[in-house]
Structure formats: structure tokens, C-alpha cells
DRENVEX-498468 format. One record per residue (C-alpha): residue number from 1; residue in one letter; x, y, z. Coordinates in Angstrom, 2 decimals. Each point is the difference from the previous one (the first is absolute). Layout:
BEGIN
NUM; A; X; Y; Z
...
***
This chain:
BEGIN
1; X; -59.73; 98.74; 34.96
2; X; -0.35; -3.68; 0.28
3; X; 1.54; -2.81; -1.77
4; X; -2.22; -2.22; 1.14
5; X; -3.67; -0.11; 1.08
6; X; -0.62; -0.53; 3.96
7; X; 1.34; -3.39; 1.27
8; X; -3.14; -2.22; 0.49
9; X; -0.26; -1.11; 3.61
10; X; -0.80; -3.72; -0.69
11; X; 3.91; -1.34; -0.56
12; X; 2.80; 0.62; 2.62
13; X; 2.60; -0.32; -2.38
14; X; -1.62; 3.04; -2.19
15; X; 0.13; 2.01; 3.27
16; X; 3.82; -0.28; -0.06
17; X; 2.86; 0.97; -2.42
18; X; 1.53; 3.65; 0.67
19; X; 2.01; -1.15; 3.22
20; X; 0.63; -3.16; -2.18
21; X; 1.75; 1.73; -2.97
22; X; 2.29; 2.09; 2.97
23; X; 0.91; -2.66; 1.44
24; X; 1.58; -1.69; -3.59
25; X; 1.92; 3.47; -0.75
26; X; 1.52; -0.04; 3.16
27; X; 1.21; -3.48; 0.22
28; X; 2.64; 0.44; -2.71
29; X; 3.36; -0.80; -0.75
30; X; 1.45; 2.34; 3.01
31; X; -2.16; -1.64; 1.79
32; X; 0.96; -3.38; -0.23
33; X; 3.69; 1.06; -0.18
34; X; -0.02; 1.97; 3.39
35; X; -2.72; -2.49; 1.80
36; X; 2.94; -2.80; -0.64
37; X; 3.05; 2.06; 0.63
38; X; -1.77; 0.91; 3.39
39; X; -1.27; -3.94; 0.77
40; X; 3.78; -0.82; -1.04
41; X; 1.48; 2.07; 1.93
42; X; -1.99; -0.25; 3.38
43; X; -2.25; -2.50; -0.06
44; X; -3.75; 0.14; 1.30
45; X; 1.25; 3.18; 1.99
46; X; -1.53; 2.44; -1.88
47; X; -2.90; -1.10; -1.80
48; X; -1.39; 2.41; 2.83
49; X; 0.98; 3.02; -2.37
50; X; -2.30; -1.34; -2.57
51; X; -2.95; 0.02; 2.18
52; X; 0.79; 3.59; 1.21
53; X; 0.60; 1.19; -3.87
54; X; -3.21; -1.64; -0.92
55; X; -1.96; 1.35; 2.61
56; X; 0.89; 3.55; -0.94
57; X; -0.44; -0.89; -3.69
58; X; -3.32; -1.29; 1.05
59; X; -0.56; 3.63; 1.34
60; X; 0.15; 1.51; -3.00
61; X; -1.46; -2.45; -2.15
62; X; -3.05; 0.89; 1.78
63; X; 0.32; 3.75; 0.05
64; X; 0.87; -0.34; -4.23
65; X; -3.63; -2.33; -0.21
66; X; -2.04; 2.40; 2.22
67; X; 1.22; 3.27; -1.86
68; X; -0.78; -2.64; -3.18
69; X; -3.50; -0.96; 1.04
70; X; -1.21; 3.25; 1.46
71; X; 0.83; 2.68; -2.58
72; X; -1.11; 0.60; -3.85
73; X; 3.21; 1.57; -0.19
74; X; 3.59; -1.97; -0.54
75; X; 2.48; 1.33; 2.66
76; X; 1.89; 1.95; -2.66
77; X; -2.56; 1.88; -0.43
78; X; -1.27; 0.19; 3.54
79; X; 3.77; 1.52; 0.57
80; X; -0.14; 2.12; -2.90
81; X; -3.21; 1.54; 0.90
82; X; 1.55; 0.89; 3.81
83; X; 3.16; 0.83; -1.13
84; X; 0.48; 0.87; -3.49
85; X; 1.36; -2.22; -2.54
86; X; 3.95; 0.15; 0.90
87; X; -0.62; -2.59; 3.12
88; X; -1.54; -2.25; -2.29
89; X; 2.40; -0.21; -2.61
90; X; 2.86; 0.06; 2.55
91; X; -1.62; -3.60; 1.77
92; X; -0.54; -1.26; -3.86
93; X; 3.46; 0.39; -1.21
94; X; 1.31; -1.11; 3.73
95; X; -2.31; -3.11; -1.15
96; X; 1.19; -0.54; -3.55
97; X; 3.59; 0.09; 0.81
98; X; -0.44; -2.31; 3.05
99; X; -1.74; -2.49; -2.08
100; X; 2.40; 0.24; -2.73
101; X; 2.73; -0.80; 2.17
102; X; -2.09; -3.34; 1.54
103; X; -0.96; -0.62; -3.65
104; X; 3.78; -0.71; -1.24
105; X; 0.56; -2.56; 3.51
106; X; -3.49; -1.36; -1.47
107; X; 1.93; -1.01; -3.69
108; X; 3.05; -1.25; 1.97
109; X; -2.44; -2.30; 1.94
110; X; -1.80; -1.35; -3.05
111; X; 3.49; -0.60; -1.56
112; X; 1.56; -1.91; 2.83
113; X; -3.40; -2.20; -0.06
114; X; 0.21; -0.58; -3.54
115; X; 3.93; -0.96; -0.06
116; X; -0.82; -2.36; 3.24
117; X; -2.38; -1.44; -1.07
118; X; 1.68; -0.57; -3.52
119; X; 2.43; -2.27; 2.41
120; X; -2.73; -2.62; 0.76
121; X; -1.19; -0.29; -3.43
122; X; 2.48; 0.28; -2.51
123; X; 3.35; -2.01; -0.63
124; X; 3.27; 2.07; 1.56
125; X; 1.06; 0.39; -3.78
126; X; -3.26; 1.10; -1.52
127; X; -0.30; 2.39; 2.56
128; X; 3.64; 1.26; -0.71
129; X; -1.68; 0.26; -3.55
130; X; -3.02; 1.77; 0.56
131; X; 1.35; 2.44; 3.53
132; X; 1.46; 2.97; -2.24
133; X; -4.41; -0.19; -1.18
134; X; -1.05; -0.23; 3.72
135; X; 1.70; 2.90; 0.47
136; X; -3.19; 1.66; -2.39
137; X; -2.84; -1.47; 2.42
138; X; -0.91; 3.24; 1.34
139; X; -0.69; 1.13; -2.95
140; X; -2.83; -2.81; -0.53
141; X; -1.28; 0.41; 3.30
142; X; 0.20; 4.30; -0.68
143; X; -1.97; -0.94; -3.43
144; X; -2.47; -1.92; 1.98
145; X; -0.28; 2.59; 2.88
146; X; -0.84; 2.76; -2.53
147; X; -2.59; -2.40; -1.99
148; X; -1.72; -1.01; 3.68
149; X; 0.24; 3.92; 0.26
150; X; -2.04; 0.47; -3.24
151; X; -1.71; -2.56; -1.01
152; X; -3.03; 0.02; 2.61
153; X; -2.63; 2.81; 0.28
154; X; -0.87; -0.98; 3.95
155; X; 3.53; 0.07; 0.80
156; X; -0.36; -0.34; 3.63
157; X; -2.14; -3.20; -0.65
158; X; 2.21; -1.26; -1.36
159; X; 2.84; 0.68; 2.05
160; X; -1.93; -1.33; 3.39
161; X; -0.24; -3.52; -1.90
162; X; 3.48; 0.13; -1.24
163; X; 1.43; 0.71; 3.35
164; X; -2.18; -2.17; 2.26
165; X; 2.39; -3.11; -2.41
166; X; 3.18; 1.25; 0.56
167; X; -1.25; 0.61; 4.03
168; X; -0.92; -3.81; -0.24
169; X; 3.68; -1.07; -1.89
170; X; 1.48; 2.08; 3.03
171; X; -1.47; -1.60; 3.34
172; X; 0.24; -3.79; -2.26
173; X; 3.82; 0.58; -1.05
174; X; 0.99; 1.35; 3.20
175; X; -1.94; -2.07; 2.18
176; X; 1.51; -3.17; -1.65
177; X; 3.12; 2.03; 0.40
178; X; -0.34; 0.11; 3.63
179; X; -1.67; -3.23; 0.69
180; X; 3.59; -1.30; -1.96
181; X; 2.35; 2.37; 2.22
182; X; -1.77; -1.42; 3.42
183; X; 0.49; -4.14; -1.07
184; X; 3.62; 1.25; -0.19
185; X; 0.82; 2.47; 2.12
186; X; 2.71; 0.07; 2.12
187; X; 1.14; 1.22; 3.76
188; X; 0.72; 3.34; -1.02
189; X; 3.66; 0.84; 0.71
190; X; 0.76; 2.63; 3.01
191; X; 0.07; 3.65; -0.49
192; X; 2.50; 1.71; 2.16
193; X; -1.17; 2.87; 1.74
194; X; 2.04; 2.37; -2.18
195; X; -1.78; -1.05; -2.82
196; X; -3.36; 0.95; 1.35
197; X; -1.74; 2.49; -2.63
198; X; 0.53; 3.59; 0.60
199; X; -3.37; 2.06; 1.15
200; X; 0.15; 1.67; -3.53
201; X; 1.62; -1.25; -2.77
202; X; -0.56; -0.46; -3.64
203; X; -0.92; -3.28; -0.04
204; X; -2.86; 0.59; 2.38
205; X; -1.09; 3.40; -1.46
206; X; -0.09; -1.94; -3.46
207; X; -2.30; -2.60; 1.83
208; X; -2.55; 2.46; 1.36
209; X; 0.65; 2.30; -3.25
210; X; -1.00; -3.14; -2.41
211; X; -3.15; -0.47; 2.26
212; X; -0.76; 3.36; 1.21
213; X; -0.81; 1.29; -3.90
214; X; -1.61; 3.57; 0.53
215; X; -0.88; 0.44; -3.91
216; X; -1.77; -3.49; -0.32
217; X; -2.32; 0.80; 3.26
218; X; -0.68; 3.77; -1.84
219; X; -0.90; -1.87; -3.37
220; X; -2.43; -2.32; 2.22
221; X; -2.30; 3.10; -0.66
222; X; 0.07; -0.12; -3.78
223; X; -0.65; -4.02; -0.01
224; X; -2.91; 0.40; 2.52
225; X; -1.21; 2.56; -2.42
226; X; 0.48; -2.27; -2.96
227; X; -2.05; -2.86; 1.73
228; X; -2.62; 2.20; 0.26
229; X; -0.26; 0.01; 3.81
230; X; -2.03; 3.19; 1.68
231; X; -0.69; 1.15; 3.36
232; X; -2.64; -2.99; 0.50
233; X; 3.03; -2.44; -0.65
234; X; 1.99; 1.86; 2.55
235; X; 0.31; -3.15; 2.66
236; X; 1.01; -2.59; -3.43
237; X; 3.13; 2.41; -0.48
238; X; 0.80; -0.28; 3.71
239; X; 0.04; -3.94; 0.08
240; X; 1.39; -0.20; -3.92
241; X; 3.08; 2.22; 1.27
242; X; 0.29; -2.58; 2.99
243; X; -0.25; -2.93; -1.86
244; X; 2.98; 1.73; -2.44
245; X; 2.07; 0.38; 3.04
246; X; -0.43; -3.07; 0.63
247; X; 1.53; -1.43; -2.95
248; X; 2.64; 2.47; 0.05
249; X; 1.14; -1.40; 3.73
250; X; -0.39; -3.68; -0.72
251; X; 2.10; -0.30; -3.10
252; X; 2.83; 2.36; 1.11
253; X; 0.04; -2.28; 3.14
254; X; 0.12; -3.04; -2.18
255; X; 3.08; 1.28; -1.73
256; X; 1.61; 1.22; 2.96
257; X; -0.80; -3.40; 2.21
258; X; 1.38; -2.47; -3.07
259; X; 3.19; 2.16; -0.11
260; X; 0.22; -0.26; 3.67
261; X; -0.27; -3.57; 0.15
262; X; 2.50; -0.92; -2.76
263; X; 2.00; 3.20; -1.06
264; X; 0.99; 0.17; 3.53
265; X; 3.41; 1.94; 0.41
266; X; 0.53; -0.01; -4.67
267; X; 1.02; 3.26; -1.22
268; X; -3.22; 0.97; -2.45
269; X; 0.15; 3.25; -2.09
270; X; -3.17; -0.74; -2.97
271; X; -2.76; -2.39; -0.51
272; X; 1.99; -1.92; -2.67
273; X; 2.59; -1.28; 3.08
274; X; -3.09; -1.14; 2.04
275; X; -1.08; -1.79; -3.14
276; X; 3.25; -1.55; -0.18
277; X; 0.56; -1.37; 3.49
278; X; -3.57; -1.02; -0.30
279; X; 1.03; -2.31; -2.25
280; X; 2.28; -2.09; 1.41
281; X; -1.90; -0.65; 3.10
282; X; -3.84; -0.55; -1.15
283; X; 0.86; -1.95; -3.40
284; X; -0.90; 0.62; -3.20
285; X; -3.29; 1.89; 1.18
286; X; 1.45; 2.13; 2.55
287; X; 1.26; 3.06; -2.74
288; X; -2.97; -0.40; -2.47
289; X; -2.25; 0.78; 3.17
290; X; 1.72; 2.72; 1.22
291; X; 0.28; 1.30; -3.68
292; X; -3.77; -0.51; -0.98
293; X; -0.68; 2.43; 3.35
294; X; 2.88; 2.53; -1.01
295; X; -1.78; -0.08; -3.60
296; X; -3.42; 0.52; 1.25
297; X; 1.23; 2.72; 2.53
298; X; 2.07; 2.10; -2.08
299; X; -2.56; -0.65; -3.08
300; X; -3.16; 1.23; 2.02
301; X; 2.41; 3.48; 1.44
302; X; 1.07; 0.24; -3.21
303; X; -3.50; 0.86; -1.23
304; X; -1.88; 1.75; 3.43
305; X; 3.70; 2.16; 0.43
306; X; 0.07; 1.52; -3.42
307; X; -3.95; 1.06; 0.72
308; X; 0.40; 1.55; 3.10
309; X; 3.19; 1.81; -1.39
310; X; -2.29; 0.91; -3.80
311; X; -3.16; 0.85; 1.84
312; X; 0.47; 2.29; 3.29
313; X; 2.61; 1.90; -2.62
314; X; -3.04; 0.33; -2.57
315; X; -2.28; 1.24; 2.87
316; X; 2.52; 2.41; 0.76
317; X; 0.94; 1.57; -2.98
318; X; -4.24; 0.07; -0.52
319; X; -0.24; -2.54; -2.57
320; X; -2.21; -2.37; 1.56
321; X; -0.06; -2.91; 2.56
322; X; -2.03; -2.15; -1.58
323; X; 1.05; -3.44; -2.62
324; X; -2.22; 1.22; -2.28
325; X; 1.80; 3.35; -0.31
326; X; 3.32; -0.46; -2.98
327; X; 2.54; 1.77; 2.72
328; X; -0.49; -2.31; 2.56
329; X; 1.16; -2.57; -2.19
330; X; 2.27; 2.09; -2.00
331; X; 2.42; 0.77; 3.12
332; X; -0.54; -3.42; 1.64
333; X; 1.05; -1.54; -3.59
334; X; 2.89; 2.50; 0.68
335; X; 1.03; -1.34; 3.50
336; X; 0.50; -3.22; -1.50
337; X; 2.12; 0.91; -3.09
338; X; 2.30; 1.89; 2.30
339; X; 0.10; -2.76; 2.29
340; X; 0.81; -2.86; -3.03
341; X; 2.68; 2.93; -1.32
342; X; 1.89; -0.01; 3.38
343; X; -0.12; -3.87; 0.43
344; X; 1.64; -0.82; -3.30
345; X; 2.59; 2.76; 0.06
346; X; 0.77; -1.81; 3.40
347; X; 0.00; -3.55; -1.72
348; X; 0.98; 0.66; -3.10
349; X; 2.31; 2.70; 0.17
350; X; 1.26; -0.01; 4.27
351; X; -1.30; 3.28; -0.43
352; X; 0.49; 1.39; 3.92
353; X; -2.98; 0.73; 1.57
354; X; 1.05; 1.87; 2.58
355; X; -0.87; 3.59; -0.92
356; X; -3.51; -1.59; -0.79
357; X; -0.42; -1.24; 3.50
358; X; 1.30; 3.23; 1.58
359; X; -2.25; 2.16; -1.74
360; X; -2.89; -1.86; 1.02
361; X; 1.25; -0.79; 3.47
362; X; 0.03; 4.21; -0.06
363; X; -3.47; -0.13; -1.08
364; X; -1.41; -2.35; 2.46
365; X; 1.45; 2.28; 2.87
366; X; -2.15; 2.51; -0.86
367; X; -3.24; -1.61; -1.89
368; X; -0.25; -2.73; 3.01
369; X; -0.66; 1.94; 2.82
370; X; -1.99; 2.29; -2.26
371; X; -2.32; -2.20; -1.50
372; X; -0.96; -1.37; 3.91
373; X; -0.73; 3.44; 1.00
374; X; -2.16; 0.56; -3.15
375; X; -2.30; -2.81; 1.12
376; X; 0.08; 0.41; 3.83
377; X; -1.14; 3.93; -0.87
378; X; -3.03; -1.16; -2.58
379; X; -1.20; -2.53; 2.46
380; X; -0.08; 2.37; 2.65
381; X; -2.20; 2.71; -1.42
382; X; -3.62; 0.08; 0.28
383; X; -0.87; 1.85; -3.13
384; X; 1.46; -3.29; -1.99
385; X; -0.83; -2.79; 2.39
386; X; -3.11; 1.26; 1.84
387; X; -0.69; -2.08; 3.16
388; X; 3.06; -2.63; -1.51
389; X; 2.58; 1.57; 1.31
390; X; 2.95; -1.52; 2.00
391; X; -0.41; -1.73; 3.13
392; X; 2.53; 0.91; 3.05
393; X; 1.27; -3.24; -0.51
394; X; 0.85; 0.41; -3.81
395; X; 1.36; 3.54; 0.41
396; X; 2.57; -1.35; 2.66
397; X; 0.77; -2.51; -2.13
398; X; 0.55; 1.64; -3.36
399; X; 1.87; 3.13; 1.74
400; X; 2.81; -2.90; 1.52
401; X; -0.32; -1.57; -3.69
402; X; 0.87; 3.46; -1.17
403; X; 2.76; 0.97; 2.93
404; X; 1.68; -4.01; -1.24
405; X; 0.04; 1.16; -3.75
406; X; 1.76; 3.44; 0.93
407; X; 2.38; -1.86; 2.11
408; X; 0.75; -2.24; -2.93
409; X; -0.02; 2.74; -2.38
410; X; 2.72; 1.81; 2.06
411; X; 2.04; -2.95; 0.35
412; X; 0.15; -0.73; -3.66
413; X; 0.55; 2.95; -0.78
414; X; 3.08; 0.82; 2.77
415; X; 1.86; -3.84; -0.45
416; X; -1.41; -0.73; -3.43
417; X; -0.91; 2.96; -2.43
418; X; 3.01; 2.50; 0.90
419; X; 2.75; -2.57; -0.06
420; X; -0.77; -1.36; -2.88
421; X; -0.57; 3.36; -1.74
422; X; 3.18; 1.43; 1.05
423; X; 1.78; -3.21; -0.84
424; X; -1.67; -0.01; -3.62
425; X; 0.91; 4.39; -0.32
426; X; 3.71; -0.79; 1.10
427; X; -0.12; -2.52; -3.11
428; X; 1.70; -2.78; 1.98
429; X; -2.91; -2.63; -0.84
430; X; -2.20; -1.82; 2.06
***
């Protein structure tokens, strides 16, 4: 079952690495985008919202590593033995078509770092030259992803080192960014009182919804698996999850707090206009910063995404959960291809993406709330988890996790989903 042999005791850094690799898909592109829309738009307010999203992603990080550590079994197959093979495949395609959607925000995010960054090192007219090429960087960076993919036997091995980088590019780039924003902040302008957020809106859903990630905490089981972890390693996936909420707090906070202290009151709808006004107001290292951290975070959920989409839907259709295994790869080789596909019809082409996103807004509604029953269920039954099973404590907390998923499901799918679908079936556009 194992990809790799049990972690030996004597290094702390081996006893880490599953929470670690969470923690880089979730701190993508949306991430960024919605961290410093939200910092933007009201200041150090609300960085409280990403403490309260963490916390419940924390929850299930932990349930995904104990169900991980515990069992022989992946939970696919747990699920499949309980309830047939239908629930299964229903929470894998729910998974693929979730991560597919992330995947194609993923190649917009690598492309807006590329063409940034292509600002700060190339001449305005040899960039002019070269741009209608940039526009085929995904396509590298797909050709890469697939290699990575391929190319290694311990996969997960690999991965952990891989990601542990781009976790050290993000905290350096965005510290720098923040340490930059504080020398020149300024008094932030007043709010008035009618501009004070709404209780929900989509702005703050997207917030807890880019933090809050139910299908990365439910693929914390197949990496805890894949580091070889067992029951006796049990307390290591507790702290490892901790350490990748952690991470997943202080960067978002980093993002929001520099966009508080210098984006103050600026309009901000993608990463590339953050890059931008960046620019101006931190010098000539300000953007390259910021775009070295978009790279590394789109880059690093680029890769974990289109596993968690390739794998749980492999373990659900019965073909395996493991690297070694040729669907695993197969599909996640998949989620990226689709992902790369919807990206350049979108640069390429303005190709509108909108039915794409509805669809797998649709999805979401259904496979979100879903997937955090699944695990709240497994870790809550003897016959899996023997004396393991939840606490008091973590059942309260993963059935209000659960209740704030259905609540967002229902409001995306009342003010989002229908109006958009009826809008698109009347054929009067977007």
C-alpha cells in the first residue's frame, strides 16, 4: 500500500510533508486574488475569517490523516465497502470536476506570472515580440507537470521535496512583499458605514471557500498513505496537519495585510492588477516578488490539484489509489490537459468560460458538502477507526464545518448557479 517505507523517527523534517503539500494546493491563484480583493477592500478587518476557515480546514485535515494513518484501506474503498460503489464514484467525479475547474485558474496564474515577470526582464519591444509566445507558457509548464507526473517511481518523494521549495519561495516573496507594503503604508482612508461588508457575500464566501478546501483535507488521507505513515505515526499526522495550517494562515495573512496597507480603497479584480500597482510603489522589486510567489503558488496547486482531482476519481471508479498504479496518473495527467485546454481557449481564443464555471460551481454544491460528510461518517465508526475515533470536540467541530459548507452550497447555488444558468438557457450571454 505504501509508497514509502515508515518515516524514521530521527529527523523532524521527515516527520512532516502531507499537511505541507495541502497547504501549497490551497494557496493558489484564487487565493491570492480573493485574500487581496478582501485586504483591499476592508483592511485588517477580516483577516479574522481566515483564522475561522483555517481552523475548520484544520478539522478535517486531521480527520482525512487519521482515516489515512489508521486504515489499510483508502477511503474509496472504505465507502465502497459500506455503501456500494455508486457513493464512491459520485465523491470521485464531484472531485475531478472540482479540480478541473481550480486547475484552469491554476494556468491563468502561471500565465499572469510569466507575462509579469517578462516586464522586469525584457525590453517593452522584445516583449511586444515575444507576448503572442508567452501566451504558450502553460503549455511548458503542462509539459513539465506531466514529466514531474511520470518521470519518478516514489512520486510522493518527490513531490514532498518539490513542494517544501515552492513553500519556501512563498513565505520569502511574500514576506519581502509585506515587509515592503509596511515601510510604505499609508493611513488607510475611511470606510463609511454603508460600505461595511455584508454578513454574506461573495467576496467573503470566496475567502473562506479558497481556504476552507474540503477535497484537499479528504486527499490528506491518500498523502499520509503515500508517506507511509501507520497507526504508530498517528500523533506525527496530528502535528504535520497543524504545522500545514499553519502555513496556510500565515501566507494568506501576508497577502491580505500587504494589500491592506497599500491597496487601501484600489479597485482589484486578478493577481496581475496587484502585480501592477505593486510596481509603482516598491520599485523595480516590488512586481518580480509578488510574481515569483504567484509562480510558486499557482505552480505547486497546479501539480497537488490535478492529483487530488486524478486520484480520489481512480479510487472511485476502482482503479487504484496508489502512484504506482497507471490510472492514478492517467486521470491526474487528464486533469491537467483539460485544465491547459480551457486556459488557452480563454487566452488564445476569449473563449467564455462561463458555462465551464457554472457547471462546476453546480458540482461543488453537491460534491462539497458530500465529501465532508464522507469523512466525518468514516471517522466516526469503530469498525474502521477502532479506539481513534472522533473526539466531542472534533465532531462539533466538523458537523459546524459541514452545516458552513451547506450554507455556502445553498447560497451558490440560489444567487450564483440558477442565475447564471437561466441567463446562459435564455441565450442572452453572460
Amino acid at each position: 500500500m505504501n509508497d514509502l517505507s515508515h518515516t524514521p523517527r530521527s529527523s523532524w523534517i521527515q516527520r512532516i510533508g502531507p499537511g505541507l503539500i495541502t497547504a501549497c494546493v490551497v494557496i493558489g491563484p484564487g487565493s491570492i486574488t480573493t485574500s487581496s480583493k478582501v485586504g483591499a477592500t476592508h483592511g485588517f478587518g477580516l483577516t479574522w475569517i481566515v483564522l475561522v476557515a483555517v481552523v475548520f480546514m484544520l478539522t478535517f485535515m486531521k480527520l482525512g490523516a487519521r482515516v489515512g494513518v489508521v486504515s489499510d484501506l483508502s477511503p474509496a474503498q472504505l465507502l465502497t465497502n459500506h455503501f456500494g460503489r455508486p457513493l464512491a464514484v459520485l465523491i470521485g467525479v464531484g472531485t475531478f470536476f472540482i479540480s478541473a475547474s481550480f486547475q484552469f485558474g491554476n494556468n491563468l496564474g502561471v500565465d499572469a506570472a510569466v507575462k509579469e515577470l517578462s516586464r522586469d526582464v525584457l525590453s517593452e519591444a522584445r516583449r511586444n515580440e515575444l507576448l503572442p509566445w508567452l501566451d504558450y507558457s502553460v503549455v511548458a509548464f503542462n509539459a513539465l507537470a506531466i514529466a514531474f507526473l511520470f518521470a519518478f517511481k516514489n512520486l510522493y518523494r518527490a513531490l514532498e521535496r518539490l513542494m517544501m521549495c515552492f513553500v519556501g519561495l512563498m513565505l520569502v516573496s511574500f514576506a519581502l512583499n509585506l515587509g515592503f507594503a509596511l515601510a510604505h503604508s499609508v493611513p488607510a482612508p475611511e470606510i463609511p458605514a454603508a460600505e461595511a461588508p455584508p454578513l454574506i457575500s461573495f467576496e467573503l464566501l470566496g475567502l473562506v471557500g479558497t481556504t476552507f478546501v474540503i477535497t484537499a483535507a479528504f486527499y490528506q488521507a491518500y498523502l499520509v498513505q503515500q508517506k507511509g505513515w501507520t497507526r504508530d505515526d498517528l500523533a506525527d499526522g496530528m502535528i504535520d496537519a497543524r504545522v500545514g495550517s499553519i502555513l496556510m494562515a500565515l501566507i494568506t495573512l501576508m497577502i491580505m495585510c500587504t494589500a491592506a496597507a497599500v491597496l487601501r480603497g484600489q479597485p482589484l479584480t486578478g493577481y496581475n492588477e496587484v502585480a501592477a500597482q505593486l510596481a509603482p510603489l516598491f520599485g523595480k522589486w516590488g512586481r518580480p516578488l509578488f510574481c515569483i510567489g504567484l509562480f510558486a503558488a499557482a505552480y505547486s496547486s497546479f501539480l497537488v490539484n490535478s492529483m487530488i482531482g486524478g486520484f480520489i476519481l481512480a479510487d472511485g471508479l476502482g482503479l487504484g489509489s496508489r502512484p504506482d498504479q497507471p490510472a492514478t496518473r492517467v486521470l491526474t495527467a487528464t486533469v491537467l490537459l483539460i485544465g491547459m485546454a480551457v486556459a488557452l481557449f480563454v487566452i488564445k481564443a476569449g473563449f467564455d468560460p462561463v458555462p465551464a464555471v457554472v457547471a462546476a460551481q453546480a458540482v461543488t454544491v453537491l460534491a462539497a458538502p458530500l465529501t465532508a460528510w464522507a469523512l466525518i461518517w468514516l471517522t466516526n465508526q469503530a469498525s474502521i477507526m477502532g479506539d481513534d475515533t472522533n473526539s466531542s470536540k472534533t465532531n462539533l467541530l466538523a458537523w459546524v464545518g459541514f452545516v458552513l459548507l451547506l450554507a455556502m452550497a445553498g447560497y451558490t447555488l440560489i444567487r450564483k448557479v440558477i442565475p447564471k444558468l437561466a441567463t446562459l438557457l435564455s441565450g442572452d450571454g453572460p
